[in-house]
N, C-alpha and C positions, 0 to 999 in steps of 0.2 A: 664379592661385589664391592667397587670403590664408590669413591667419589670423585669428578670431576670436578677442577674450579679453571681449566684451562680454557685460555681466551684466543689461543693461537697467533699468530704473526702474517704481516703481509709485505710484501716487496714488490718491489718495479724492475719488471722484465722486459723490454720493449719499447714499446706505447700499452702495454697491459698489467692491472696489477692483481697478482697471485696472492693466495692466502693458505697455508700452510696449518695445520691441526693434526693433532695423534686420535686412532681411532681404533679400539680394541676388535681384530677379526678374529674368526677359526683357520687355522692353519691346515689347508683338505689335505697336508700329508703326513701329519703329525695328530692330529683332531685335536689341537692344543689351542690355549687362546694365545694370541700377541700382539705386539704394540706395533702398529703401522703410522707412518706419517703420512696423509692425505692432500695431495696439490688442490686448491681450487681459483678457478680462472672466476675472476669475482668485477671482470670489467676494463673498458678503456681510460688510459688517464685522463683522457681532453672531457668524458663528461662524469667522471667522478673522482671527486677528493681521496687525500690518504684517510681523512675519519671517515667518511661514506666507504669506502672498501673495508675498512674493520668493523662498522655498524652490518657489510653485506656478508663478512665472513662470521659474524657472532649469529646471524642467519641460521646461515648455515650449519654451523657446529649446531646448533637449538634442533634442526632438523635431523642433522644424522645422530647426534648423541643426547642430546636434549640439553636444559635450561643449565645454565652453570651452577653447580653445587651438587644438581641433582645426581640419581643414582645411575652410573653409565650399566650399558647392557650391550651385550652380545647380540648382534645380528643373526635372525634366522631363532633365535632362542624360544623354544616353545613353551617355558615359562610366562611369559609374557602375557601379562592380564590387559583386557580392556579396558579397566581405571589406569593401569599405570600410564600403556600409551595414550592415553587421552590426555593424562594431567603433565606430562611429561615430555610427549611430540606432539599432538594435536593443540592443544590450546594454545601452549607459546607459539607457533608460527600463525594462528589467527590473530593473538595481542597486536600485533605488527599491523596488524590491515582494520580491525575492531575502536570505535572508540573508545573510552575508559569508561563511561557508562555502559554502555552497546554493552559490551566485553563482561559486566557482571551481569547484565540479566539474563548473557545468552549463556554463560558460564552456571547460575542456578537452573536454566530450563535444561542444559544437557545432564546435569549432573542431577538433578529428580528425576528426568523421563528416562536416561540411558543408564549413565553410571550405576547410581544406584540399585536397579534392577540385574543389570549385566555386568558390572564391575570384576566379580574375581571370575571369569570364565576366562582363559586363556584364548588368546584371537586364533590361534590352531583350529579349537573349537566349533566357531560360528560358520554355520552353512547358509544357506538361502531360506529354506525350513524356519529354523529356527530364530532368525531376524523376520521373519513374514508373520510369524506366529505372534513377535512381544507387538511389531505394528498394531496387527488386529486388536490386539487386549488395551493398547495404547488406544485405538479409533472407539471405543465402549466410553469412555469416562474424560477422554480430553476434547478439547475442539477441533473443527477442521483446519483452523489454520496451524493448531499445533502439534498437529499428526505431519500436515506436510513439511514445518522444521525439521521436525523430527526425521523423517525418510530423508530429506535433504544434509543432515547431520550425519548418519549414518550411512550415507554414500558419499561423502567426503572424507570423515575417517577413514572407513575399510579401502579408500583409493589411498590415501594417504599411507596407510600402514601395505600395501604393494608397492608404491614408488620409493618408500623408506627401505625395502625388503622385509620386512616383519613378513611381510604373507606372499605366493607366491599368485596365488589367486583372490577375486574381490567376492566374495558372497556375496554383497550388499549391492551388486550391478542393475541384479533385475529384481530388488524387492521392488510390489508394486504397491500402489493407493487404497485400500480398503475402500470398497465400493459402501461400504454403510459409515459413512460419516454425517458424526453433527453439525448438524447448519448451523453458519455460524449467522450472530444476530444481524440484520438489517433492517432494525426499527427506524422506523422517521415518522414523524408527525405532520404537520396540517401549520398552514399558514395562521390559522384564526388559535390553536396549540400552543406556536410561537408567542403571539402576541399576548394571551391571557397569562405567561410567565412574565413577561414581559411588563404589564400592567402590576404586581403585585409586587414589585422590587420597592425599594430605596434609589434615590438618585445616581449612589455610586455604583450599586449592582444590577442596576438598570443599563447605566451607558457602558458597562465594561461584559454584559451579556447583548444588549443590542450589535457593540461594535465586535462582536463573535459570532453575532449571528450574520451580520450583514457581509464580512470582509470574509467569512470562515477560517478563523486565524485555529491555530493550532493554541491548545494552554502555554505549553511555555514561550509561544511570541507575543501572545497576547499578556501575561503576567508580568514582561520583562522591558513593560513601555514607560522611559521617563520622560520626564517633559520638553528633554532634549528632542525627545524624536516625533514632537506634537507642530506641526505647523497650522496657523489656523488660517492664517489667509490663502496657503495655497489649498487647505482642506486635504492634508497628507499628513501619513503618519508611517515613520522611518523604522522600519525592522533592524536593527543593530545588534540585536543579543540574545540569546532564550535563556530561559531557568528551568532546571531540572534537579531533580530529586536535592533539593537545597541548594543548587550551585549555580552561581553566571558562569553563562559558555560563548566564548565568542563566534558561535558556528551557527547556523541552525542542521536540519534534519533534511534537508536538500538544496541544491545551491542555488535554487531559485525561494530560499526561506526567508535569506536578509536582506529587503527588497524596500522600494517606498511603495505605501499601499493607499489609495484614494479613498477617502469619505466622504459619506453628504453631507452640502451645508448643515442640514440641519440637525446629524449628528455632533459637525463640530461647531457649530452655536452649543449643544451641550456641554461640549470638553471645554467648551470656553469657561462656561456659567463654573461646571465642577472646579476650575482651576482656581477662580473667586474665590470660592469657597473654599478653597483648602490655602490658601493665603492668610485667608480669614482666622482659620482655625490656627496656622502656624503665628499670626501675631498676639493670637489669646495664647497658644501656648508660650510665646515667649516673655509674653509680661508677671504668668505664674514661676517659671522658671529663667532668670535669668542667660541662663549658662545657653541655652537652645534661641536659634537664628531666628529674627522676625521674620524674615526673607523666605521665599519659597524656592529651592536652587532645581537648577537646571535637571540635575543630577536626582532629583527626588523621583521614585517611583510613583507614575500617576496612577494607579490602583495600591495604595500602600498597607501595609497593616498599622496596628498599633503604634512599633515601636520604629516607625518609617520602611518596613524592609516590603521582600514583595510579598503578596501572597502564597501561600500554598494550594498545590492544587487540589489534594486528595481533602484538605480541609474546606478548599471552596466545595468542592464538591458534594461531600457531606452533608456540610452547612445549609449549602444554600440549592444546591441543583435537586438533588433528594427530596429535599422537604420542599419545595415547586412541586414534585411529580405527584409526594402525598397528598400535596391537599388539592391538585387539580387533575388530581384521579388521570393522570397522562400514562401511557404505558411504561417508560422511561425517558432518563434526561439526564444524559453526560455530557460533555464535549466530543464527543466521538459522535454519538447521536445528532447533536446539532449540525455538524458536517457533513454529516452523509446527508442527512434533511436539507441543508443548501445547496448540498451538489443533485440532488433529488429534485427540488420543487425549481428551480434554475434553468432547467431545461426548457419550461417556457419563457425564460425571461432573456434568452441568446444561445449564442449558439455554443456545440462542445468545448472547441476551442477557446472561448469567452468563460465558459465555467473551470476550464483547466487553469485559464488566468489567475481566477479567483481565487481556486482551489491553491494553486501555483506547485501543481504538480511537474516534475519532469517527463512523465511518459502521458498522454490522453489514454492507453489503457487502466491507468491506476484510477483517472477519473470514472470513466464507463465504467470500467468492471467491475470495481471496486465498493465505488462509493456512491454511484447514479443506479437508485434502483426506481423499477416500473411501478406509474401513479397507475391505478386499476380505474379512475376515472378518464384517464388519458385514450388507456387502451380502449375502451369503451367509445368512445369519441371517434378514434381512430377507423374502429372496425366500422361504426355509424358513416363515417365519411367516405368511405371505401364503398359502402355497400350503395350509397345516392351516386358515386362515381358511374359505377358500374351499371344501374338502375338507368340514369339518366343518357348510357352512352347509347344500352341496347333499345331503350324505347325507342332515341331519334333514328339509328339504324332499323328498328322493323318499320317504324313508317315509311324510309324507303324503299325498301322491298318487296312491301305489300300492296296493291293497290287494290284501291275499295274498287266490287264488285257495280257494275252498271243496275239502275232500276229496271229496264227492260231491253233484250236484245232481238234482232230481227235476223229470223233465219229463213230463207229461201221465200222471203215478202211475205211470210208471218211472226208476228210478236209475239215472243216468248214470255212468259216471268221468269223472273230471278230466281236463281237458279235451276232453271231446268237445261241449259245448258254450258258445260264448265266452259270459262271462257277462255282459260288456256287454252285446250281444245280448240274453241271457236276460231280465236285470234291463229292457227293454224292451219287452218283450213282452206286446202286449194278448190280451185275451181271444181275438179270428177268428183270431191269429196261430196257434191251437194246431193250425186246419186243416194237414191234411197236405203242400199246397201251399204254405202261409204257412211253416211250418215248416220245408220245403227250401229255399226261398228265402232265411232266415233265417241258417240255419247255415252261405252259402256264405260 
């Protein structure tokens, strides 16, 4: 077994340009290995550069032979463990499409729930059987959303290692869903819940949980607001950047993330009053410390910590959302919770579309399905409303239909009482029916 550090070469043939790389096969006549050199057609010039053709052919070599340095391998080679190809072909051609964050968390979850477990079994190995089996022990102790990763990870690999050639067929095509999955949580609280957190804050963690609660910002848009992005006359506040596991990203989480977002006056009457005040505090700090701005800059984080930088979340949370749920005996209270609760309780207050707004989701199923779950008081109401529809429709149709019996009718120039003769009947009745025969006949 070598090592590869080959990055191949590309050329212009045409209007197309080629990319060229060596690629160790089995020789079917010799059953020897050898050194092949590989054409690949990597694109037309007019919409790609000569660096984008060798970014498209380092691609490629990443997928037939894996990451430069790494260890090259024989095609078809039944050695071949499931760690190797994952760490070797599967994850480098996701880095490409993953962001650098994305890319570590999703890189620890494969490599706890798959690798680890499955790692030295050679991909020859694995049947249908035996990946439906690690599912089910996976669906006992994880969650439901990260069972379905999970079956979605492992039918992306085991495709990946048939289009690579590693496997001639996919095991992994028809593992299905473990019918006994844990619910995943969908706690939300009570409008009168909100506000009792709400009331037991501080100034600052008052208006930086109200304006979470109101807009349903995500933690890292909401941690990553300076004062640049506060306008108080027009009562907006400008998404520009989130913060994540310690870092500015100039992206958000969908591209309806970096957006300007409306508040209420009387929200930003508060961001006003906080900004006072943290003036305030920057010209007291600057008469103890000379070296530090009297000024409050543009640039400052309007939720800051100590040492001006932003907050953290797992610390806000800790800190401040936990110990809210302690001592107001609440079932729970994350930011997660608070969002699903606004896209929850919001349903009366507009419509889906108007909550997706908020939400500023790209798809209205991520709102619905997701995050908008059923008020049991709602339903209640619902079914109540339904049932007066219905109530009210059939009463006004029997009164049509019905018509009230007469107090007395006259049959053959005697008066009957009520009911002794049906009036259906009656109102049928021709002239021979008056015979005394027709007339028993009549009345049975």
């Amino acid at each position: 077994m070598g090592t590869s550090h080959q990055r191949g070469y590309v050329t212009l043939r045409g209007k197309q340009w080629y990319g060229y790389f060596r690629k160790v096969v089995n020789d079917p006549t010799t059953d020897e290995q050898k050194t092949v050199r590989v054409p690949v057609i990597l694109g037309l010039k007019s919409k790609m550069s000569k660096f984008e053709a060798r970014e498209a052919l380092q691609r490629e070599i990443t997928k037939q032979i894996g990451k430069p340095g790494s260890p090259t391998r024989v095609m078809n080679d039944g050695s071949v463990t499931f760690a190797w190809f994952v760490k070797n072909r599967f994850l480098p051609l996701k880095e490409a499409v993953w962001k650098e964050e994305t890319a570590k968390t999703k890189t620890i979850l494969i490599q706890s729930d798959l690798v680890d477990p499955l790692g030295e079994i050679p991909l020859a190995n694995f049947d249908k059987f035996s990946l439906q089996l690690h599912l089910n022990k996976l669906a006992i102790t994880r969650s439901k959303d990260t069972v379905l990763q999970m079956r979605a990870y492992l039918r992306d690999i085991f495709a990946e290692a048939v289009d690579q050639d590693f496997l001639t067929k996919d095991p992994a095509r028809k593992v299905k869903v473990p019918t006994q999955l844990r619910e995943t949580d969908t706690t939300t609280l009570t409008w009168d819940q909100l506000g009792l957190a709400l009331a037991e804050l501080t100034l600052r963690d008052r208006i930086l949980l109200e304006l979470d609660m109101t807009n349903a910002l995500r933690p890292s848009e909401l941690l990553a607001f300076r004062w640049k992005c506060f306008d108080y006359d027009a009562c907006t506040l400008k998404i520009i950047e989130t913060v994540y596991k310690g870092k500015i990203r100039p992206w958000g989480k969908t591209k309806k993330s970096l957006t300007v977002i409306h508040i209420p006056q009387k929200l930003a009457d508060d961001l006003e009053t906080w900004r006072v005040e943290c003036e305030e505090r920057a010209r007291e700090a600057a008469s103890k410390d000379k070296k530090k701005s009297p000024e409050l800059s543009p640039d400052d984080f309007i939720f800051a910590n100590e040492v001006g930088g932003f907050l953290d979340t797992d610390n806000f949370r800790k800190r401040v959302l936990h110990k809210l749920a302690r001592n107001l005996g609440l079932p729970k209270l994350t930011f997660q919770v608070i969002r699903r609760t606004i896209a929850t309780l919001a349903q009366k207050k507009g419509t889906v579309k108007d909550v997706q707004g908020v939400m500023r989701h790209s798809r209205t199923a991520t709102t619905t399905d997701v995050y908008m779950q059923e008020i049991p008081e709602s339903v209640q109401a619902t079914v109540n409303s339904i049932n007066r529809e219905l109530r009210k429709s059939s009463e006004k149709n029997h009164r049509k239909t019905v018509k009230p019996l007469p107090d007395a009718v006259t049959l053959g120039g005697k008066v009957l009482k009520h009911g002794a003769v049906s009036v259906k009947v009656f109102g049928n009745l021709t002239p021979n029916d008056t015979k005394r025969e027709r007339r028993e006949l009549a009345s049975c």
